[in-house]
C-alpha positions in Angstrom: -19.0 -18.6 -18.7 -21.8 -17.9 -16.1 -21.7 -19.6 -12.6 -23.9 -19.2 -10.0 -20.5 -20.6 -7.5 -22.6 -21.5 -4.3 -25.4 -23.7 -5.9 -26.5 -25.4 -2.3 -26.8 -21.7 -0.8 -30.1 -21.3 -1.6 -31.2 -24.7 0.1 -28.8 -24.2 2.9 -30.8 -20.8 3.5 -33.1 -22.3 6.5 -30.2 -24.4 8.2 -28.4 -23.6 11.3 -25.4 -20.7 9.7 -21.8 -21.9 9.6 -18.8 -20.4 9.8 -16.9 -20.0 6.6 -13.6 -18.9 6.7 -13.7 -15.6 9.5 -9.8 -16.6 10.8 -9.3 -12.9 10.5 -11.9 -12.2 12.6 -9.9 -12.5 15.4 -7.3 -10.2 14.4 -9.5 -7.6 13.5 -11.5 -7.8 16.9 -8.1 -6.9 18.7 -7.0 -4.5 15.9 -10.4 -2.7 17.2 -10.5 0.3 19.3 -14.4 -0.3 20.0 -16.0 -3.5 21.1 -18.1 -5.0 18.9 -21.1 -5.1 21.8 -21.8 -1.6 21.0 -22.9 -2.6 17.7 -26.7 -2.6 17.0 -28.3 -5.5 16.8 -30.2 -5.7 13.6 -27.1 -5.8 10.6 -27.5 -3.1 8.1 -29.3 -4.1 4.9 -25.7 -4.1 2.8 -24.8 -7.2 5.0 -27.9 -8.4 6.6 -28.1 -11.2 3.9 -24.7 -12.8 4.6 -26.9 -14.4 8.0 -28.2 -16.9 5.7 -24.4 -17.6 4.3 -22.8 -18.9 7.5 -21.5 -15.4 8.3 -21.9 -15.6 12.2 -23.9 -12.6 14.2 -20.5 -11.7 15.8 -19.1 -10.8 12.3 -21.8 -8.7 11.3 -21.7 -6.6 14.8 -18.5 -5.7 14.3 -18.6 -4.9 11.1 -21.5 -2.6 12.4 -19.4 -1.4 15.1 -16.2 -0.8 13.0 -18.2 1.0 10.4 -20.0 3.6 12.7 -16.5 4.4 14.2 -14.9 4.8 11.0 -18.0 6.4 8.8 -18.1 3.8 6.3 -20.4 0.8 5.1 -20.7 -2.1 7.0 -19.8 -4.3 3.9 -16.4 -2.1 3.5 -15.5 -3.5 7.0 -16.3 -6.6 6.0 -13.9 -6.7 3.2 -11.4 -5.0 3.7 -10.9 -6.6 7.4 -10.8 -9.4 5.1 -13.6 -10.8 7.7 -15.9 -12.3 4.0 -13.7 -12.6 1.1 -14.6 -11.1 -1.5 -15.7 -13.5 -4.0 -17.4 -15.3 -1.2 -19.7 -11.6 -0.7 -20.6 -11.1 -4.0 -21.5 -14.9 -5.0 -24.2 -14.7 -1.9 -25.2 -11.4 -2.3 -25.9 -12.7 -6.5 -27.7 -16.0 -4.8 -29.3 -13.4 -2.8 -31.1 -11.7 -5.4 -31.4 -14.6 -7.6 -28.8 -13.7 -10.7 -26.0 -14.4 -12.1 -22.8 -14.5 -10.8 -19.6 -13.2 -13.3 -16.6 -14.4 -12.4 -14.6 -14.1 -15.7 -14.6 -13.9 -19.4 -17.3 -11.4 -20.0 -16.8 -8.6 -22.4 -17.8 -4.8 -22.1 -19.6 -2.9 -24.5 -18.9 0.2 -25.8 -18.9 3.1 -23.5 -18.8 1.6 -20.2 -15.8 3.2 -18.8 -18.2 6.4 -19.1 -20.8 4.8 -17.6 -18.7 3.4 -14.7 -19.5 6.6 -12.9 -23.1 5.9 -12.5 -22.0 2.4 -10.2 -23.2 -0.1 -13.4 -21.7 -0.7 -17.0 -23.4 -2.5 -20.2 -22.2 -5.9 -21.5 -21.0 -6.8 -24.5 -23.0 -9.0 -27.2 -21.4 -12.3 -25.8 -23.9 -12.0 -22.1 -26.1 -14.6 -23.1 -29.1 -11.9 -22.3 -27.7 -10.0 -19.3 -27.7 -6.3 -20.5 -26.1 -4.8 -17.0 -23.1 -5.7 -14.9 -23.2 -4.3 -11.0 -20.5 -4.6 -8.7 -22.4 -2.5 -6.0 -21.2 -1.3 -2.9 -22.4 0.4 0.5 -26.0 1.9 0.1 -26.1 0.6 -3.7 -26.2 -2.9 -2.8 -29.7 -1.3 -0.7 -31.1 0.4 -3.9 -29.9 -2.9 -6.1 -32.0 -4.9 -3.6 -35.1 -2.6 -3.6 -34.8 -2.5 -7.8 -34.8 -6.2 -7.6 -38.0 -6.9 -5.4 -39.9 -4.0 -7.7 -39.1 -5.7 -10.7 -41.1 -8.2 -12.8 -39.8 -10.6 -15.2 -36.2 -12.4 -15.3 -33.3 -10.0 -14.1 -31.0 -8.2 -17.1 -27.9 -7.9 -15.2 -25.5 -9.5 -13.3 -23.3 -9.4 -10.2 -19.4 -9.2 -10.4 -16.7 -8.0 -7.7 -15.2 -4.6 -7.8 -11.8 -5.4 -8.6 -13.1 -7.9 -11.5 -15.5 -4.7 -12.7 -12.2 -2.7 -12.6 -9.8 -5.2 -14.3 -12.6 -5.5 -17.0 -12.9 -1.6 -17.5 -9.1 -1.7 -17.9 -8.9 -4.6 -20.4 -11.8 -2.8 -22.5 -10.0 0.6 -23.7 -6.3 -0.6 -23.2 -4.8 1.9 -25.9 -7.2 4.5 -25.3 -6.0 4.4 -21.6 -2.4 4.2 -22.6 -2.8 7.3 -24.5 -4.7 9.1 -22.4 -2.5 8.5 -19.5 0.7 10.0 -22.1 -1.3 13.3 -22.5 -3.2 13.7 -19.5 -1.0 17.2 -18.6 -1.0 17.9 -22.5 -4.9 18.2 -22.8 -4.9 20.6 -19.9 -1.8 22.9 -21.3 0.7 21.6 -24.1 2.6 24.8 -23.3 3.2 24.0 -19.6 4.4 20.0 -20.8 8.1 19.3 -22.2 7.1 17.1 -25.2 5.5 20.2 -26.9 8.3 22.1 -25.3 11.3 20.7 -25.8 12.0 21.3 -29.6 15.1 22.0 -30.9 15.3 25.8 -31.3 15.0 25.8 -27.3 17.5 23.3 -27.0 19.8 25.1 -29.2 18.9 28.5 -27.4 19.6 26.8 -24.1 22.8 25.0 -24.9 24.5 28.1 -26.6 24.0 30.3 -23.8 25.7 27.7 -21.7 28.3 27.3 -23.7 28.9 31.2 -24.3 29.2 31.1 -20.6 32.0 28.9 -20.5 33.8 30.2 -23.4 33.4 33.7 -21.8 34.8 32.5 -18.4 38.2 31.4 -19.9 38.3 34.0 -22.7 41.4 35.9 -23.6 39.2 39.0 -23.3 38.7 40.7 -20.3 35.4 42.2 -20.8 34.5 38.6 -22.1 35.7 37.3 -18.8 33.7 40.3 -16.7 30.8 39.8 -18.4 30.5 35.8 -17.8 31.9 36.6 -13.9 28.9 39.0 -13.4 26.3 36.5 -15.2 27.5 33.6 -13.5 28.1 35.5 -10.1 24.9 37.0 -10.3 22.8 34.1 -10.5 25.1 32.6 -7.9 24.2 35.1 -5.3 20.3 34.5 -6.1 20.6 31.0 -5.3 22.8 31.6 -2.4 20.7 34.2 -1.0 17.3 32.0 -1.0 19.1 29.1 0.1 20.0 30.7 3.3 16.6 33.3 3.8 14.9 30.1 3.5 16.9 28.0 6.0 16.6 31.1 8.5 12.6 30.3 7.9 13.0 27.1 8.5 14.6 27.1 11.7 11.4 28.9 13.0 8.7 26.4 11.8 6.2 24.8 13.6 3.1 22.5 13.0 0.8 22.1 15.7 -0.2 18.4 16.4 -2.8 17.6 14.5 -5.3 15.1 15.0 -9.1 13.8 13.3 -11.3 11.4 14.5 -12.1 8.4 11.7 -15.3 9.3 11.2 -14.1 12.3 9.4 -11.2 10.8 7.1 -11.9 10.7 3.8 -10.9 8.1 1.6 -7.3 8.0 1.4 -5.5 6.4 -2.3 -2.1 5.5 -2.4 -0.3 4.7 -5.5 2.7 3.1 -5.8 4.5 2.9 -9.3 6.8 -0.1 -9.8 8.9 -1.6 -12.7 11.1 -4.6 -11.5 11.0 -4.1 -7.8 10.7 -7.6 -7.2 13.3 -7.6 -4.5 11.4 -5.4 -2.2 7.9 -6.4 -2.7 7.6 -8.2 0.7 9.1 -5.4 2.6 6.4 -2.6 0.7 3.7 -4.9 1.6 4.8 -4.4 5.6 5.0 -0.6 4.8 1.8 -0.8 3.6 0.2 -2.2 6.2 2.2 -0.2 9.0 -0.4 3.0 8.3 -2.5 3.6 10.8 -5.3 4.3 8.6 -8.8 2.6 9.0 -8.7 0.1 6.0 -12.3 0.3 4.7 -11.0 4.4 3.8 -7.8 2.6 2.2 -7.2 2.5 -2.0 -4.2 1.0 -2.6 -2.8 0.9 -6.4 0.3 -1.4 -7.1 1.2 0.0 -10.9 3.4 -2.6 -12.8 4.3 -2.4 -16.6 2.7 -5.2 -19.0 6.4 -6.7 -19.3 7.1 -7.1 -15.4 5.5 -10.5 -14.6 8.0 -10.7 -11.7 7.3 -7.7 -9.8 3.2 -8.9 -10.1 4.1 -12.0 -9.1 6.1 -11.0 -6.0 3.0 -9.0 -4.6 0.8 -11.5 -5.1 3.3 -13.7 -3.3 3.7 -11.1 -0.5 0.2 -8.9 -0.5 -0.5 -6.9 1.9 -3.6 -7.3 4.0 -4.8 -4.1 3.2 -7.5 -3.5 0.1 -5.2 -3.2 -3.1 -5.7 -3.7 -6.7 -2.3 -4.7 -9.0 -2.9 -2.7 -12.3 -1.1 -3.4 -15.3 -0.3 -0.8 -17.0 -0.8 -1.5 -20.9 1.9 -1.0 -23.4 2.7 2.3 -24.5 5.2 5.3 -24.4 6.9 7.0 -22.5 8.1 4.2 -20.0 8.2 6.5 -17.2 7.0 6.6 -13.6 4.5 9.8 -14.4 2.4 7.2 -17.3 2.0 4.7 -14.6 0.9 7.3 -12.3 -1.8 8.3 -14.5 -2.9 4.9 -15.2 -4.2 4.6 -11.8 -5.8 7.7 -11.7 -9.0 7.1 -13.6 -9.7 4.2 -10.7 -8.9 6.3 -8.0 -11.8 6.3 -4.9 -10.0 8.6 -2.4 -10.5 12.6 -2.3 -6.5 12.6 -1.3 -4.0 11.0 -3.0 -0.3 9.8 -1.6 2.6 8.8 -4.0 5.5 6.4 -2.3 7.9 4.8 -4.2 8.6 1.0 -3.8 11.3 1.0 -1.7 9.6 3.4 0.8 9.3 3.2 4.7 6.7 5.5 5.4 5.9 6.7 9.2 2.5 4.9 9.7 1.4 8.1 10.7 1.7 10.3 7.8 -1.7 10.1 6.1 -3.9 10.2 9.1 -1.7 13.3 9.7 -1.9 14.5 6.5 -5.9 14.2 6.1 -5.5 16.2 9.3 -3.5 19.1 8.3 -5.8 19.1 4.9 -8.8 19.7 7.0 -7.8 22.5 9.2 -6.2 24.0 5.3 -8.2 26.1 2.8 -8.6 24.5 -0.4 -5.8 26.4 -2.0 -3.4 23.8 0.0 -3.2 21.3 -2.8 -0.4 19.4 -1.8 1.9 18.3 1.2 5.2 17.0 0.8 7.0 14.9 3.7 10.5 14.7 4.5 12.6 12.1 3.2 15.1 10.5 4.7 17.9 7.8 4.0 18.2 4.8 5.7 21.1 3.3 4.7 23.4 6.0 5.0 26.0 4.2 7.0 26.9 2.3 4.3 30.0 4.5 2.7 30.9 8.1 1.9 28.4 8.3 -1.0 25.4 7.1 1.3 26.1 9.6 4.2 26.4 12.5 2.1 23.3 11.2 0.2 21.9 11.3 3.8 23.4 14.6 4.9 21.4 16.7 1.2 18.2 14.6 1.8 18.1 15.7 5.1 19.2 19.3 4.0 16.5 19.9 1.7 13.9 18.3 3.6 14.1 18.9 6.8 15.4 22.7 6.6 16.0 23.8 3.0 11.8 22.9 2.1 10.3 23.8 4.9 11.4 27.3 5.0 10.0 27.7 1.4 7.0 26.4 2.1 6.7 28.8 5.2 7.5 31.5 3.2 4.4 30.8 0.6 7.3 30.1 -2.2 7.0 27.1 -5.0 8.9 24.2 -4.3 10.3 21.2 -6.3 8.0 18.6 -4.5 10.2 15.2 -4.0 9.4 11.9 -6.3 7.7 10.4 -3.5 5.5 10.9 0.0 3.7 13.8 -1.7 0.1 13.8 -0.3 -2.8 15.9 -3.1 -6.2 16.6 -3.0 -7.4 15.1 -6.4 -9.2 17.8 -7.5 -6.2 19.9 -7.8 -4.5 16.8 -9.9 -7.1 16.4 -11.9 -7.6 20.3 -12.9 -3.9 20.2 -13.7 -4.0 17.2 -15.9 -1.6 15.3 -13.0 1.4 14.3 -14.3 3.3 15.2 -17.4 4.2 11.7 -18.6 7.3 12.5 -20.6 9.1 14.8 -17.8 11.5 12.5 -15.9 11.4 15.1 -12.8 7.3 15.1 -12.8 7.6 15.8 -9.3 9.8 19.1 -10.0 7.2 19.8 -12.4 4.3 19.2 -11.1 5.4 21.2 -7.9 5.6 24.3 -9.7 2.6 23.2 -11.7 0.0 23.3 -9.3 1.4 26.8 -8.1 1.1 28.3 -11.7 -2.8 27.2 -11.3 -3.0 29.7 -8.1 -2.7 26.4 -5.4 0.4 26.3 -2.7 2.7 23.3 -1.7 3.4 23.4 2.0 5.6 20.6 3.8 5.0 18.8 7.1 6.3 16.8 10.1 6.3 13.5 8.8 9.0 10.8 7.3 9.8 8.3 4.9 12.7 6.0 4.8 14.4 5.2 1.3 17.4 3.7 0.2 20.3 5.7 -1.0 22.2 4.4 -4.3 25.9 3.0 -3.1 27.9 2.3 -6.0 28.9 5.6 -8.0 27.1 4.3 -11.1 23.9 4.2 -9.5 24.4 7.1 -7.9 25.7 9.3 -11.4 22.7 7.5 -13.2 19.9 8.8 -10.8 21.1 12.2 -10.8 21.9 12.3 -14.5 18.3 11.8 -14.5 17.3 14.8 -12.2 19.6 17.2 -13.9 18.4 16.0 -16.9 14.3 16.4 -15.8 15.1 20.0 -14.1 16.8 20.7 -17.3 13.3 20.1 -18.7 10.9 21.5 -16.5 13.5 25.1 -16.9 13.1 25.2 -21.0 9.0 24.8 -19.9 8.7 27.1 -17.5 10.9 29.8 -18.5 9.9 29.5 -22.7 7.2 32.5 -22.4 8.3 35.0 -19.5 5.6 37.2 -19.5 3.9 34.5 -18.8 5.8 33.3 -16.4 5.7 35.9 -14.6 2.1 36.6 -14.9 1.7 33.0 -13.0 3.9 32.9 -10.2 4.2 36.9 -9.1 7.8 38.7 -9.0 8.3 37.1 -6.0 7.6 33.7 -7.2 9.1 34.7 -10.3 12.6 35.3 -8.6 12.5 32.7 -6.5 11.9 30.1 -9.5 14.9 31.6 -10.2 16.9 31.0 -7.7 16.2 27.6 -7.5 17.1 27.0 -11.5 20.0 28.7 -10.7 21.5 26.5 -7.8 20.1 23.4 -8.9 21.6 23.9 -12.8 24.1 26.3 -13.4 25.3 25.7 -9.5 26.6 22.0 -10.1 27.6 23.0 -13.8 29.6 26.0 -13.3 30.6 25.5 -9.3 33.7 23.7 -10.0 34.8 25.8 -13.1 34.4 29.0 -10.9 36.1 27.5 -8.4 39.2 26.5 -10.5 39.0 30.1 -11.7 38.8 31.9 -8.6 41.9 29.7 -7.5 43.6 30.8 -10.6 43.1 34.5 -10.2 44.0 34.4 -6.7 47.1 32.4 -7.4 47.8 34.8 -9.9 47.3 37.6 -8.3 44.4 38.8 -10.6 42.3 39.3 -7.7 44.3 42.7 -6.8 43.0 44.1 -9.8 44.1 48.2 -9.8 41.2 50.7 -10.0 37.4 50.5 -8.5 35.8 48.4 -11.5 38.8 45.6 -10.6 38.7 45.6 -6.4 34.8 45.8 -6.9 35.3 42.4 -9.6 37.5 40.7 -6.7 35.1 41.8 -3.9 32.4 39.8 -5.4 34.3 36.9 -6.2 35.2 36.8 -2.7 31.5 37.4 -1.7 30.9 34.7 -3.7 33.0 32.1 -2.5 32.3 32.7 1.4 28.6 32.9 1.1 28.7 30.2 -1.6 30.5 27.8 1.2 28.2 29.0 4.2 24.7 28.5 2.3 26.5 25.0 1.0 27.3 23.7 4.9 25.3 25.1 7.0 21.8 23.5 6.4 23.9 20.0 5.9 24.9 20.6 9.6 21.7 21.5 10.5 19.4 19.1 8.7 22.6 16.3 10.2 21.7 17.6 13.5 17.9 17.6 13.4 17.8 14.2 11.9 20.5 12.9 14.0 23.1 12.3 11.6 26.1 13.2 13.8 28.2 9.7 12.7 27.7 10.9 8.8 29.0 14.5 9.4 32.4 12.8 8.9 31.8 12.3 5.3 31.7 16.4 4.9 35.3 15.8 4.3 34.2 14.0 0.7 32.5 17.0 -0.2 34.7 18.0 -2.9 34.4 14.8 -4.4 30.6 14.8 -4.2 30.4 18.7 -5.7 32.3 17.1 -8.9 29.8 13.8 -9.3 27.1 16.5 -9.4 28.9 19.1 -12.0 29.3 15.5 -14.1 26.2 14.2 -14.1 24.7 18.0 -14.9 27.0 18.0 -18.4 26.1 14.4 -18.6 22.5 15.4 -18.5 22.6 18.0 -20.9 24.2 15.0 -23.8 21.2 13.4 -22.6 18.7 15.6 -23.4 19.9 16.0 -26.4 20.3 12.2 -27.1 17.4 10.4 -25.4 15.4 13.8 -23.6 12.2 11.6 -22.4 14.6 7.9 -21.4 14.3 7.4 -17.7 17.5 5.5 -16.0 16.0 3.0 -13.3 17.5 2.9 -10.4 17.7 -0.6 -9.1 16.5 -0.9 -5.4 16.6 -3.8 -2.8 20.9 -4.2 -3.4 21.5 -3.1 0.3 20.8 -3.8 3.8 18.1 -1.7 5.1 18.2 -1.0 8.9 14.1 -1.4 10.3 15.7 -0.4 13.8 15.6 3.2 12.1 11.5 3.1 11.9 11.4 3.0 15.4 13.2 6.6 15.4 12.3 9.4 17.2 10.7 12.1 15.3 12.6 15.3 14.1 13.3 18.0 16.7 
């Protein structure tokens, strides 16, 4: 169970050093922005010892020299240049010190997740002795060294790598971590998550008022009919009136360049959350290592679920270069993209965190930007959201209009809420947070299948803002119509959710978000829900009245009635079109602005999938549809695109 791997290291210690395995030395040399002859001679103490491996002098200079330009340890070069393996680091650095190498099959004991924190966890009863595992790193692998040569007696501990010390920590506490990962958001406040929410009294409170206001609209009764028209119309012109204030503010923002040296980026995780996404493993791991971010400050985190060997296997198969850890997430419920969020959580390094999804192109930019733009920010800035943008959206009618909203609500709609200081619905992906703000919120609420929605408004209930910024991601638009009604069943269906939370104790809700806030929560309920629900109905009864001639209602009451039908419909149709236009024309979508003419058609998929949402959350509230990714032909001539004007 023990090995000591490199058993002729310790006689091969006064020999002429070899070279073992440094083909990526090369590569990283030219990847380099400073030559390696600035490095000091003398190695730091962290890699000093790899000398008497074979590691040549002109490794450990530029691991120097990388590491003073980047403001990390020379050992974090080292690895994650992929320079020293690994395995091949610790097994000298344990022959180094004289102990025990761990490679596999050791148990934990009790307790050591907690005592993870401290850089060393205990072993369990089956160590043969060792009390201590250490899989240190940076200036630990110094104090390790000085404990050692202080000491007296046989060592208690042993060596292991990081990502075996991690894997071991996540094989020791698998339900506890499943759990914990279900209720993270609960623990903070149950009253802010849908599973304590979503009872159903509330669903039953919900449903009947949209119901009455269907049965009102086509009642026989004319005051029925007013009332509904003024309910319905009301909450119309709310949405319609932020939906165009905040693509006037939009038009007017603009983020200075930003820029930090590497020496000042902090540790940067990104977590990726997949569940049979096989198909586009290989192109992820190019995405991956497109960001222009120095690798050492990189923490990558593939999540699969325990029953997707073929998504693991596919990124092992196709791994990207840079640092990463594959973490199974361990069986448990709900099967949702939120639980596998929080899973990686608990082993994230970085101070800011960046969610993509698996078929995302990111700019390579974005989180050096990002980490920028969070510098210059106070600390109330707890999240930035990038604009998304489809890349297939040649495809057919469903793909370019797909195209044409993404690029409306990103590129205009967002942006003028966030320069306004308003909550926003953050997107499912390329949302960049600084951790503490996730953690004080409990991160995601693992049974809301819109945890971006929710989380959005979240962190702006806790007193912390959501601004956007100039910076894109590339994903694939669904282009069949069952794919397409599936996915935004789903989002109907999770916005349905995050409403019935949000809006369950108003005083409260007030309270959190200010009147302004407050209204413009609103608003955005109101377009996003009752909008696709009740468009077409008001449409078809607006038709019917003018057809019929009830629009020319005698006295004020009636021409005031007609007036704001008619209010209604024009604004309605201008706030609808315009940012599409717009967004089409800063995102250069002029060949999709044909597909406008399927607009109808599109408006009635959404009122669908918005009743179909409602039987879902009724039937199977908490089930998350996959949508199935990889099924058409990306086009990587669009990551070479200019950016946004």
């Amino acid at each position: 169970m023990f090995t000591l791997p490199i058993p002729s290291l310790a006689r091969e210690r006064r020999r002429a050093p070899r070279r073992r395995a440094l083909d990526p030395l090369a590569d990283a040399a030219r990847r380099s922005a400073r030559p390696a002859a600035t490095a000091p001679r003398q190695p730091a103490v962290e890699i000093a010892f790899l000398a008497h491996y074979g590691v040549p002098p002109e490794a450990l200079n530029y691991a120097m020299a990388r590491a003073r330009a980047d403001g990390v340890s020379a050992d974090a070069v080292l690895l994650a240049e992929k320079i020293v393996a690994e395995d091949v680091f610790y097994q000298a650095l344990a022959d180094h010190l004289g102990v025990a190498f761990l490679d596999d099959g050791f148990d934990l004991a009790p307790g050591a997740f907690a005592a993870a924190a401290r850089g060393y966890v205990p072993l369990g009863e089956n160590a043969e002795g060792l009390r201590w595992l250490f899989a240190p790193t940076g200036a630990g692998i110094f104090r390790l060294m000085s404990a050692v040569r202080a000491a007296r007696g046989r060592p208690l501990f042993g060596l292991t790598t990081p990502g075996r010390l991690n894997e071991a920590l996540r094989r020791a506490r698998p339900t506890d971590a499943a759990r914990a990962a279900s209720l993270s958001a609960e623990r903070v406040d149950p009253d802010l998550c849908v599973r304590a929410s979503l009872c159903p009294l509330s669903l039953a409170v919900a449903t009947a008022g949209l119901f009455g206001a269907v049965a009102g609209l086509f009642a026989p009764w004319e005051e029925a009919r007013l009332l509904a028209a003024f309910f319905l119309a009301g909450a119309s012109l709310a949405s319609i009136g932020l939906r165009l204030y905040a693509c006037a503010a939009g038009l007017k923002v603009e983020e200075p360049a930003s820029w930090i040296e590497n020496a000042r980026l902090p540790v940067y995780t990104v977590v990726v959350a997949l569940y049979r996404e096989a198909a586009v493993a290989r192109q992820l791991a190019r995405a991956i290592d497109r960001l222009d971010y120095p690798r050492a400050k990189l923490d990558v985190k593939f999540v699969v679920e325990c029953d997707d060997e073929a998504t693991a296997a596919a990124l092992r198969a196709h791994a990207p270069r840079t640092p990463h850890e594959i973490i199974v997430a361990p069986e448990g419920a709900p099967r949702t993209k939120p639980r596998a969020l929080n899973i990686a959580m608990p082993f994230a390094r970085g101070d800011l965190v960046a969610v993509f999804d698996a078929e995302d192109i990111p700019d390579g930019g974005q989180l050096r930007r990002a980490a920028a733009i969070f510098d210059r920010s106070p600390p109330e800035v707890a999240c930035l959201q990038a604009s998304l943008a489809i890349d297939n959206g040649g495809l057919n009618w469903m793909t370019s209009l797909f195209a044409l909203d993404y690029a409306a609500l990103f590129d205009v709609y967002n942006k003028g809420l966030g320069a306004l200081g308003l909550p926003l619905f953050l997107g499912g992906t390329s949302n960049h947070f600084r951790i503490g703000a996730l953690r004080e919120v409990g991160f995601w609420d693992a049974f809301n299948v819109t945890e971006d929605a929710d989380l959005g408004l979240r962190l702006a209930r806790a007193g912390y803002a959501v601004r956007t910024f100039d910076s894109h991601t590339f994903e694939e638009a669904p282009a069949d119509f069952s794919a397409l009604l599936k996915q935004r069943t789903r989002w109907l269906k999770g916005w349905m959710q995050t409403a019935i939370v949000h809006c369950r104790h108003p005083a409260r809700f007030v309270a959190d978000f200010g009147p302004r806030g407050a209204l413009a929560v609103l608003a955005m309920f109101a377009g996003g829900l009752l909008g696709p629900m009740f468009g077409p109905l008001l449409g078809a009864r607006f038709l019917y009245d003018a057809a019929t001639g009830a629009l020319a209602r005698a006295g004020v009451f009636g021409m005031a009635c007609s007036a704001l039908w008619c209010l209604v419909a024009a604004s309605g149709t201008v706030a609808l079109v315009a940012p599409l236009l717009i967004g089409a024309r800063r995102r250069g979508l002029s060949r999709q602005r044909r597909a406008l003419a399927y607009l109808p058609l599109w408006l009635l998929m959404l009122s669908f999938a918005s009743w179909r949402a409602l039987f879902e959350l009724w039937r199977r509230p908490f089930h998350w549809e996959k949508t199935e990714h990889g099924l058409t032909a990306r086009r990587p001539r669009l990551l070479r695109r200019r950016a946004i004007v």
